[in-house]
C-alpha positions as CSV (number, residue, x, y, z in Angstrom):
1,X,31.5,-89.5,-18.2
2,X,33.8,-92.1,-20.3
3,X,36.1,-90.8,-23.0
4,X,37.0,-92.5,-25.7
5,X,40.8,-93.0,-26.4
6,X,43.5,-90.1,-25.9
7,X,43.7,-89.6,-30.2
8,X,44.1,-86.5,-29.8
9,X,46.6,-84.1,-31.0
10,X,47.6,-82.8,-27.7
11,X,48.2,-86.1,-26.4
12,X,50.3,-87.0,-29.5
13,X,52.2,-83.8,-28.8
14,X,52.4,-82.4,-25.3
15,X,55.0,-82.9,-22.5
16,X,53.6,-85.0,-19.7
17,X,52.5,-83.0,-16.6
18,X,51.6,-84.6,-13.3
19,X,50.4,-87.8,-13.0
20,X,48.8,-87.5,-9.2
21,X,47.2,-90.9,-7.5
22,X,44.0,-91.3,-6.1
23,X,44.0,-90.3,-1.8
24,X,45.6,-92.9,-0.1
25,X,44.0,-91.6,3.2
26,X,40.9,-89.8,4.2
27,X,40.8,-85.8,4.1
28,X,39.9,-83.1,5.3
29,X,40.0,-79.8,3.8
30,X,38.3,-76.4,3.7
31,X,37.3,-76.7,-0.2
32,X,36.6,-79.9,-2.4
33,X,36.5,-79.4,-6.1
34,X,35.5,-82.2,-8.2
35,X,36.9,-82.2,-11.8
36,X,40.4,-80.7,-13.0
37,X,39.7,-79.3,-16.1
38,X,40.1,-75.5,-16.4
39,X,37.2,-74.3,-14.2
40,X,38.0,-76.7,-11.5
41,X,42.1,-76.0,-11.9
42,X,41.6,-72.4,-12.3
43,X,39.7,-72.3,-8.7
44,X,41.9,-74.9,-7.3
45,X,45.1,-72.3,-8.0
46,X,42.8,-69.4,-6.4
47,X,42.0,-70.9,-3.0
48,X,45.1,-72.5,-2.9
49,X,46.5,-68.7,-3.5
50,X,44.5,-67.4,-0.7
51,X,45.5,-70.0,1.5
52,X,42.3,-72.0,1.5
53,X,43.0,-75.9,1.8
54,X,42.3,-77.6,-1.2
55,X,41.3,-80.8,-2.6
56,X,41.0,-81.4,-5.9
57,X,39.2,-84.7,-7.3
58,X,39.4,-85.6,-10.9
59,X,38.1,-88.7,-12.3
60,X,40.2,-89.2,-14.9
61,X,43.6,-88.2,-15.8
62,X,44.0,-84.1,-16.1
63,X,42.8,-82.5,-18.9
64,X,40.8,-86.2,-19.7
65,X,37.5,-84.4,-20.6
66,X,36.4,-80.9,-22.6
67,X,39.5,-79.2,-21.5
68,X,42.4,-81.4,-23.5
69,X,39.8,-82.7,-26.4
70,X,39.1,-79.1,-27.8
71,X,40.7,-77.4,-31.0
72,X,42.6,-74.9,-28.5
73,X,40.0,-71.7,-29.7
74,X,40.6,-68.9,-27.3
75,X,37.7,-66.6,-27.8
76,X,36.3,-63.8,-25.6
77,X,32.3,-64.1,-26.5
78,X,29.6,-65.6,-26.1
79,X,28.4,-68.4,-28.7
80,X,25.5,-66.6,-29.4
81,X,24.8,-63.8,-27.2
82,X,25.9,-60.3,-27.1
83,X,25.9,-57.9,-24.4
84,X,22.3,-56.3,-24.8
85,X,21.3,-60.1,-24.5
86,X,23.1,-60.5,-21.3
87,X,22.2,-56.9,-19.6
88,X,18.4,-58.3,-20.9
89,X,17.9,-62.0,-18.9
90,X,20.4,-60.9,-15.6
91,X,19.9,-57.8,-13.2
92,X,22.9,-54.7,-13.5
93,X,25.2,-56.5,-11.2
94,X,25.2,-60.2,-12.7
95,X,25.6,-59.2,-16.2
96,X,28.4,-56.4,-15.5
97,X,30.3,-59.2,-13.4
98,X,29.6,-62.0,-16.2
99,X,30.3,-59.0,-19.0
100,X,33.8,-58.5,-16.9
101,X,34.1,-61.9,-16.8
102,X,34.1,-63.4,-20.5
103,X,35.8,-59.9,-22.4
104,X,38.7,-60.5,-19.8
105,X,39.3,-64.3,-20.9
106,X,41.5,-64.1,-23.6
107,X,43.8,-61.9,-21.8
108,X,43.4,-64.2,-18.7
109,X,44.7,-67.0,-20.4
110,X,47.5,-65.7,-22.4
111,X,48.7,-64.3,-19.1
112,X,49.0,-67.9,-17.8
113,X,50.3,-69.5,-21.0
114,X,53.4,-67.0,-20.2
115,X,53.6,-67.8,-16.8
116,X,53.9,-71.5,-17.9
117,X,56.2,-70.5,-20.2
118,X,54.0,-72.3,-23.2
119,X,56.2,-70.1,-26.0
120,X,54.7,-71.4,-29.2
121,X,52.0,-73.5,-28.3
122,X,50.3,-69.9,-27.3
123,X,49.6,-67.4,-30.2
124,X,47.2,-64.2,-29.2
125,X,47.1,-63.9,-32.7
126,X,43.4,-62.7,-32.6
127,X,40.1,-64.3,-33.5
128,X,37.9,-64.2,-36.8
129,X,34.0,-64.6,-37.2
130,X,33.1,-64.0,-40.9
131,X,29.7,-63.4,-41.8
132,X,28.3,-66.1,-44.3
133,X,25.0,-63.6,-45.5
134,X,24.4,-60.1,-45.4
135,X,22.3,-60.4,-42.3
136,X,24.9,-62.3,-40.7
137,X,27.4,-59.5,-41.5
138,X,24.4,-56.8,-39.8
139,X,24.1,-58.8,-37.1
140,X,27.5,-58.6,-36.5
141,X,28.2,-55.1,-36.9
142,X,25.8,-54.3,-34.3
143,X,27.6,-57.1,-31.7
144,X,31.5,-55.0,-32.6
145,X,30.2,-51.9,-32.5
146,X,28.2,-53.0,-28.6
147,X,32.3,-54.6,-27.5
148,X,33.4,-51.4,-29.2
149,X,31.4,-49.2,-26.5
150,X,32.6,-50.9,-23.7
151,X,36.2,-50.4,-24.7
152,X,37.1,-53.9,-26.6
153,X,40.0,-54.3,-29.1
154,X,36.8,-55.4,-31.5
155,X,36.3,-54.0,-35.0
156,X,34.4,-55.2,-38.3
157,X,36.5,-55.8,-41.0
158,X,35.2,-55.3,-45.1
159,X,35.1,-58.4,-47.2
160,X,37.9,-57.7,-49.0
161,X,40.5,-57.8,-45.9
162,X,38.4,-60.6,-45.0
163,X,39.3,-62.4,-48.4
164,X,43.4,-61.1,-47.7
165,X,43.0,-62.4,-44.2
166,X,41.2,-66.2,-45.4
167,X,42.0,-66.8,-48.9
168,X,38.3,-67.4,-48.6
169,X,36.0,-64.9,-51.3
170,X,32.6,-66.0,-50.2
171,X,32.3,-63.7,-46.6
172,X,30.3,-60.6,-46.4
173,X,33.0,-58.9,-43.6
174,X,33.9,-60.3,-40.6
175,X,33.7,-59.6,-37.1
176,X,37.7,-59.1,-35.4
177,X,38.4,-59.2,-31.5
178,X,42.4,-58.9,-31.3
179,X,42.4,-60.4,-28.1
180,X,41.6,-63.9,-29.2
181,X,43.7,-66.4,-30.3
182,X,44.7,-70.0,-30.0
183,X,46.5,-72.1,-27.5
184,X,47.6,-76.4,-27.2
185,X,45.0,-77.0,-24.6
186,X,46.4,-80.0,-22.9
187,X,49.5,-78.3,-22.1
188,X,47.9,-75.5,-20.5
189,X,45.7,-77.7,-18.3
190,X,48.8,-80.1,-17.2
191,X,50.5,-76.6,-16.4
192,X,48.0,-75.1,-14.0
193,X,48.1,-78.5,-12.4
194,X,51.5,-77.6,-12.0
195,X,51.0,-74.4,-10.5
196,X,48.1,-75.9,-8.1
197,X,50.4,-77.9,-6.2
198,X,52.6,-75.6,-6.2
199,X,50.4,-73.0,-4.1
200,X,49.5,-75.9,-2.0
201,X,46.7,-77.9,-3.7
202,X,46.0,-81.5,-3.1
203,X,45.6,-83.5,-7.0
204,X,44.4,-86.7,-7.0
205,X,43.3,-88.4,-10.6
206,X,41.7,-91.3,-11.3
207,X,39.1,-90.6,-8.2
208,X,36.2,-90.8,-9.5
209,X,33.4,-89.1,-6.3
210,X,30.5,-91.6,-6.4
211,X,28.6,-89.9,-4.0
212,X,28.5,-86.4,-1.7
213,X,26.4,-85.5,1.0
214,X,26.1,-83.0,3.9
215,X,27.0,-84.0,7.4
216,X,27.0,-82.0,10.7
217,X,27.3,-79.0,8.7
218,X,30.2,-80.0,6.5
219,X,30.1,-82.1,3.2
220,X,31.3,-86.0,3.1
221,X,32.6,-86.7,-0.3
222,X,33.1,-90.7,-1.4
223,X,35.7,-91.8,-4.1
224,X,35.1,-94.6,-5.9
225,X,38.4,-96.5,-4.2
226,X,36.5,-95.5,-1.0
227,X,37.9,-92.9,0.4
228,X,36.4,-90.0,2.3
229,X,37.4,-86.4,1.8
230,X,35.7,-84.0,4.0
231,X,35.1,-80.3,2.7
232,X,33.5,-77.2,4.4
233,X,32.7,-76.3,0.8
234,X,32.2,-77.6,-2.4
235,X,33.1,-76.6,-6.0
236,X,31.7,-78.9,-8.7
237,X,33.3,-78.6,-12.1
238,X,32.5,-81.6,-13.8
239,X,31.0,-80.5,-17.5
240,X,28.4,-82.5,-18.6
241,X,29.2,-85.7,-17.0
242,X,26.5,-87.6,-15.5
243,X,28.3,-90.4,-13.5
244,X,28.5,-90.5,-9.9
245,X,27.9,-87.4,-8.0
246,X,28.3,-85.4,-10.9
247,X,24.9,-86.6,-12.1
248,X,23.5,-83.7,-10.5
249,X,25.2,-80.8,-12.5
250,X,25.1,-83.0,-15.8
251,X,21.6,-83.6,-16.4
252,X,21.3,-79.8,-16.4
253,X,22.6,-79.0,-19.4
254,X,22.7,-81.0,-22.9
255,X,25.8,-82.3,-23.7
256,X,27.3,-82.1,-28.0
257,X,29.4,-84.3,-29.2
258,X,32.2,-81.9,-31.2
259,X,34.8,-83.8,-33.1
260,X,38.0,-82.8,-34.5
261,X,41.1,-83.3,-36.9
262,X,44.9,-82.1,-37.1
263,X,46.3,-82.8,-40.6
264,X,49.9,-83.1,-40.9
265,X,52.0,-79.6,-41.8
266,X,50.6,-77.5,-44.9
267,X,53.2,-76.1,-46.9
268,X,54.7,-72.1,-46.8
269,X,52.6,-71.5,-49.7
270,X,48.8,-72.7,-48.0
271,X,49.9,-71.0,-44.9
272,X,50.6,-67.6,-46.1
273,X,47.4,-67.7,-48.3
274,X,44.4,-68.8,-45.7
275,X,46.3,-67.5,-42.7
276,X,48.9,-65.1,-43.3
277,X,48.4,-63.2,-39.4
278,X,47.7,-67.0,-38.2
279,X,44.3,-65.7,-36.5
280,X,41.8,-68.4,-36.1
281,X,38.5,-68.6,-38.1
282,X,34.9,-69.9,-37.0
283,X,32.4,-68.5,-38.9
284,X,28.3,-67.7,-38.7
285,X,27.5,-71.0,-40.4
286,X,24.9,-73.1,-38.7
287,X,27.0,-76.0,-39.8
288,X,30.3,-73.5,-38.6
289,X,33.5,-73.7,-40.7
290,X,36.1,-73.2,-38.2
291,X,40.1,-73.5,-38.6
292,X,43.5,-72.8,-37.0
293,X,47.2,-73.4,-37.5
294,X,49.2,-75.4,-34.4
295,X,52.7,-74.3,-33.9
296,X,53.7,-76.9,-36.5
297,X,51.3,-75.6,-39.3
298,X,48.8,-78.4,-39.3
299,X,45.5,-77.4,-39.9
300,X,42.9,-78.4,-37.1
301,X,39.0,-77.9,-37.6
302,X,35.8,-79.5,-36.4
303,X,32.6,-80.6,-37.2
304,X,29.3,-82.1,-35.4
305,X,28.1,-85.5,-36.6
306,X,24.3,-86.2,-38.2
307,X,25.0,-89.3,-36.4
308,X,27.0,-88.8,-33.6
309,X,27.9,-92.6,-32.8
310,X,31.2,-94.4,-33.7
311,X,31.5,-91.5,-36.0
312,X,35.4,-90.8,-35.8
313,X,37.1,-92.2,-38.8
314,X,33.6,-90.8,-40.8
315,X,33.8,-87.2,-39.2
316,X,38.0,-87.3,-39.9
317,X,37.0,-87.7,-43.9
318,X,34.2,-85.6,-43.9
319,X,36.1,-82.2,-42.0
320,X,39.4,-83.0,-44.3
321,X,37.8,-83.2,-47.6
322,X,35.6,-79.9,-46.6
323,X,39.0,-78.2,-45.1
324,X,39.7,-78.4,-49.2
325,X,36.6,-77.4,-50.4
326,X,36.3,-74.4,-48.5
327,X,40.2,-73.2,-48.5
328,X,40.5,-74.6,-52.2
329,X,43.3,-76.8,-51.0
330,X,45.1,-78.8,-54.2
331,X,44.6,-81.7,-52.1
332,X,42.5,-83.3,-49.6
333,X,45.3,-83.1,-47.0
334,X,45.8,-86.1,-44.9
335,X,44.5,-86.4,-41.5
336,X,47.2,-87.2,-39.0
337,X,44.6,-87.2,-35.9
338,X,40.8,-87.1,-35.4
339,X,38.9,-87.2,-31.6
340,X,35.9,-85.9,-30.2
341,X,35.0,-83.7,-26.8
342,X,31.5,-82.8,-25.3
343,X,30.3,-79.3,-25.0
344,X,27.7,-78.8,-22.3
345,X,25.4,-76.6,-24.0
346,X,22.6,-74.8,-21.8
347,X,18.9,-73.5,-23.1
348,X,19.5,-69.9,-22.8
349,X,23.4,-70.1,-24.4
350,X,24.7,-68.4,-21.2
351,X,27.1,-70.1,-18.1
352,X,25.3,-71.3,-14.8
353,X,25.9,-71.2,-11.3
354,X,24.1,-73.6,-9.8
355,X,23.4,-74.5,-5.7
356,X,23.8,-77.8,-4.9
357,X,23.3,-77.5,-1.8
358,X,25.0,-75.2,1.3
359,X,28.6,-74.2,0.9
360,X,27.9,-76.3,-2.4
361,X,27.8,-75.1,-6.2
362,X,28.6,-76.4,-9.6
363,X,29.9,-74.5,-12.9
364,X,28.7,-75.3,-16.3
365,X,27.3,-74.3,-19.5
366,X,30.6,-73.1,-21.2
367,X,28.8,-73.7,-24.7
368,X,31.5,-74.0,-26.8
369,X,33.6,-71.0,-25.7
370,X,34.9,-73.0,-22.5
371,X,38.7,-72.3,-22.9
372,X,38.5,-68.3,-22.1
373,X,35.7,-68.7,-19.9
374,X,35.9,-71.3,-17.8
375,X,39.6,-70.2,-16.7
376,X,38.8,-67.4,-15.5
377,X,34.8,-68.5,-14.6
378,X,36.6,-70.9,-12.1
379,X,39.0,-68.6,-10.3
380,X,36.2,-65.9,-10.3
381,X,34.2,-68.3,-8.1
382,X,37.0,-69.4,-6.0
383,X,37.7,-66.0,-4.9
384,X,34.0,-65.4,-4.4
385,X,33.2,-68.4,-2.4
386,X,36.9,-68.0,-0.2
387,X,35.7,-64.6,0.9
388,X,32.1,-65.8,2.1
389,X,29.8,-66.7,-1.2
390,X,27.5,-63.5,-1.0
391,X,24.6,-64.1,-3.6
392,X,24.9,-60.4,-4.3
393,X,28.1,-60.3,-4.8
394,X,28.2,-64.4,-7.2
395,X,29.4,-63.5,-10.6
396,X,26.2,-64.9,-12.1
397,X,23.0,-65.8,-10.4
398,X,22.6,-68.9,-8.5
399,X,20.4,-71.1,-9.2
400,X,18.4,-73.9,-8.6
401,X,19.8,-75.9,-11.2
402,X,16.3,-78.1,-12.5
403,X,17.4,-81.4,-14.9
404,X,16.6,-80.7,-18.3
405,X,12.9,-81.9,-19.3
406,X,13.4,-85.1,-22.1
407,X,17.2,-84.7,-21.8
408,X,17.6,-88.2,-23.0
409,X,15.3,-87.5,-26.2
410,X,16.7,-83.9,-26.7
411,X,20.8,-85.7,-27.0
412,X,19.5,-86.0,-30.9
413,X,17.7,-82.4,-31.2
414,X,21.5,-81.0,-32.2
415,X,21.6,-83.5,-35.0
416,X,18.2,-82.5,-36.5
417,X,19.5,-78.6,-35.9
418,X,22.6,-79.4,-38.1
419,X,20.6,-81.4,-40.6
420,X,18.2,-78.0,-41.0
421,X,21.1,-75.8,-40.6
422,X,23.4,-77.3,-43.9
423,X,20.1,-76.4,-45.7
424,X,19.3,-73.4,-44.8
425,X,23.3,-72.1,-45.4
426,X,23.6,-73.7,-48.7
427,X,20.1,-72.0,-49.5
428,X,21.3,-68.4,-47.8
429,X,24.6,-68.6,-49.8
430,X,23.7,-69.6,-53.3
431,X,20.7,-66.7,-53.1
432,X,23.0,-63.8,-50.9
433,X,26.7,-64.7,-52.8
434,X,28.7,-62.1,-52.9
C-alpha cells in the first residue's frame, strides 16, 4: 500500500533508527516475515530470541505504515468487544489465549519502551473511555466490572471525577483501565528494529515481496529488486495493504482511513485543566472524540473523513476547531502537523489468524487498538509457530482467510456510518444531557 508523505509528528520529532537496504543476495532462512511494523518486528525479535533465522521484509521504510502514522494510543481492549463477546464467537482455549493476549498489552509495551530507554516519549499514565449517554455509561459498567473479575486494574469512574479528570461536563462516568497509556509510536517501532538485529534478525526496507509461493516444501519469496529469499515459514504482517503478495491478507479486511493532528504546546493552564494525570481520552461517540498530550504538551486527536480523499488540510481544520469546541479552548489552537494511517478493520471487530498456506499465516484486524495488540499479537505467534504451529495450541483460530464480498464498494460504508453516527450523537446528547 502507498503512503502519503511522512507529515507526521513522529517523523518531525523522532531520532532516526535503522535505515536497512533491500538483500543484496538471495536468502535463505528458517522464517520470512513480510512487513516491519509492530506485529511483524515484535515476531522478528522472538524468533530471532529463540534462535530461529530470520528475515524480515518491509516494503517501505520502518514504521512507514499503521505503526508510525497512529496517535500513539496504548489501550488494552477491544474496539468494541468485551470479554463475554469473545468467550461467545471462539471455543475456551482461543478466547482465554486472545483474553491473555490483549489485557497484557499495555504492560507488554511499556516494558519495551523501558528497555529502549524511550523516557518521556512513554507515559503509562492510564486510559479514559467516557460514556456520551446513560446507556453508554451502562454499557460500560457492565464491560469494568467483566475486566474487574478477571483481575484488571479497571474501574468506573462517576461523572464528576470524570469532569476533574477532562475539564469536559458533558460525560455520564467513564470507564478507567490504569494500565493504558500513550507512547511516540515511531520511536518505538525504530527501537525494536534495533533490538531485532541485535538478536540476530535480517532487516531489509524498501523490499517490497511481489510474489510468494511454495516450492519443494519450503516457500520462495520475490522482492521487487528481484531477489529470492527462501523461508521454511512464513509470517505475513502487512495490515491492510493490497500490493504485491500482500494482496492476499489485505483484501480480507476493510481498511479506514484515520487522520490526525499535533498542535503546537498548550499552555500550563489548558494542561492542568483537560489533563491534569495526562491519561488519554477516546470516548463512546460514534464520531469518537479522542485526545492526548505528547511529551511536549501538544495536543494530538483524530478524526475520520465524510470524504476520505485529499482530505488532509480539511480534516487538520476540522479536528482543531472541534479540539476547541469540546475542551472549550480560548482559541482554535494552531495545527503544527496533520497525516493520516489506515486501520484494517474486520466484520466481527476481533484480530485474525489467517493460513495462507503451509508453514504460512498472516496477522491482521488490529481495528484500531493495533499498538498494544499487535506487539504482543506478533511475538505470541512467533513463539507459537517456532515451537511447531499446533492449531490447538494458535492464540486465535486459524482460518481460511475469504476476501471480503464488495470490498471495493464497502471502502465508503465507514463514511455513511460516520455521516449516521454525528446524528444519532448530537440527537442522544441534546435529549440524555446531563
Amino acid at each position: 500500500m502507498k503512503v502519503p508523505p511522512y507529515d507526521t509528528l513522529w517523523h518531525a520529532t523522532t531520532a532516526e533508527g535503522p535505515r536497512p537496504g533491500p538483500p543484496v543476495q538471495d536468502l535463505r532462512v528458517d522464517a520470512a516475515v513480510i512487513g516491519a511494523g509492530f506485529a511483524g518486528l515484535s515476531a522478528a525479535l522472538a524468533f530471532a530470541e529463540a534462535g530461529v533465522s530470520v528475515a524480515v521484509l518491509e516494503a517501505g521504510e520502518i514504521g512507514a505504515g499503521a505503526s508510525g502514522r497512529n496517535a500513539g494510543f496504548v489501550v488494552p481492549h477491544f474496539s468494541r468487544a468485551d470479554p463475554d463477546t469473545v468467550r461467545d464467537r471462539l471455543a475456551p482455549g482461543h478466547a482465554e489465549a486472545l483474553l491473555s493476549l490483549i489485557e497484557s498489552g499495555a504492560d507488554h509495551v511499556f516494558a519495551l519502551a523501558a528497555r529502549l530507554g524511550l523516557g518521556d516519549q512513554a507515559e503509562q499514565a492510564g486510559w479514559l473511555q467516557p460514556a456520551h449517554t446513560a446507556a453508554a455509561a451502562a454499557a460500560l459498567q457492565a464491560r469494568a466490572a467483566a475486566w474487574q473479575a478477571r483481575g484488571r486494574p479497571v474501574r468506573w469512574l462517576p461523572a464528576e471525577e470524570v469532569a476533574a479528570r477532562t475539564g469536559m461536563e458533558i460525560y455520564h462516568g467513564a470507564m478507567a483501565d490504569d494500565s493504558g497509556g500513550v507512547i511516540n509510536p515511531l520511536a518505538l517501532a525504530r527501537g525494536l528494529a534495533g533490538l531485532a538485529r541485535q538478536a540476530g534478525a535480517r532487516l531489509h526496507a524498501e523490499s517490497p515481496v511481489a510474489a510468494m509461493r511454495r516450492e519443494g516444501g519450503t516457500w520462495s519469496l520475490r522482492t521487487e529488486q528481484g531477489r529470492e529469499i527462501r523461508a521454511d515459514r512464513v509470517l505475513m504482517a502487512t495490515n491492510a495493504g493490497t500490493e504485491g503478495a500482500a494482496a492476499r491478507l489485505g483484501r480480507t479486511v476493510l481498511p479506514l482511513q484515520v487522520y490526525q493532528i499535533a498542535t503546537e504546546p498548550v499552555d500550563a493552564a489548558t494542561r492542568a485543566r483537560i489533563a491534569p494525570g495526562r491519561q488519554p481520552v477516546s470516548d463512546t461517540r460514534t464520531n469518537i472524540f479522542t485526545y492526548r498530550l505528547d511529551a511536549a504538551d501538544r495536543l494530538i486527536s483524530g478524526g475520520m473523513a465524510l470524504i476520505p480523499v485529499a482530505a488532509e488540510a480539511r480534516m487538520g481544520r476540522r479536528i482543531a476547531a472541534r479540539l476547541a469546541r469540546e475542551l472549550r479552548l480560548e482559541a482554535v489552537p494552531r495545527v503544527a502537523h496533520v497525516w493520516r494511517g489506515t486501520a484494517a478493520m474486520t466484520r466481527d471487530a476481533l484480530p485474525a489468524l489467517v493460513e495462507l498456506g503451509p508453514g504460512a499465516w498472516g496477522a491482521v484486524g488490529c481495528n484500531g487498538r493495533g499498538v498494544a495488540f499487535t506487539n504482543v499479537f506478533g511475538a505470541a505467534l512467533a513463539r507459537w509457530i517456532a515451537a511447531g504451529a499446533d492449531p490447538a495450541g494458535a492464540p486465535l483460530p486459524v482460518q481460511a482467510g475469504h476476501p471480503l464480498p464488495m470490498r471495493g464498494p464497502g471502502r465508503l460504508a465507514p463514511s455513511a456510518v460516520l455521516l449516521k453516527g454525528m446524528w444519532t450523537d448530537r440527537r442522544a446528547m441534546r435529549e440524555g444531557a446531563r
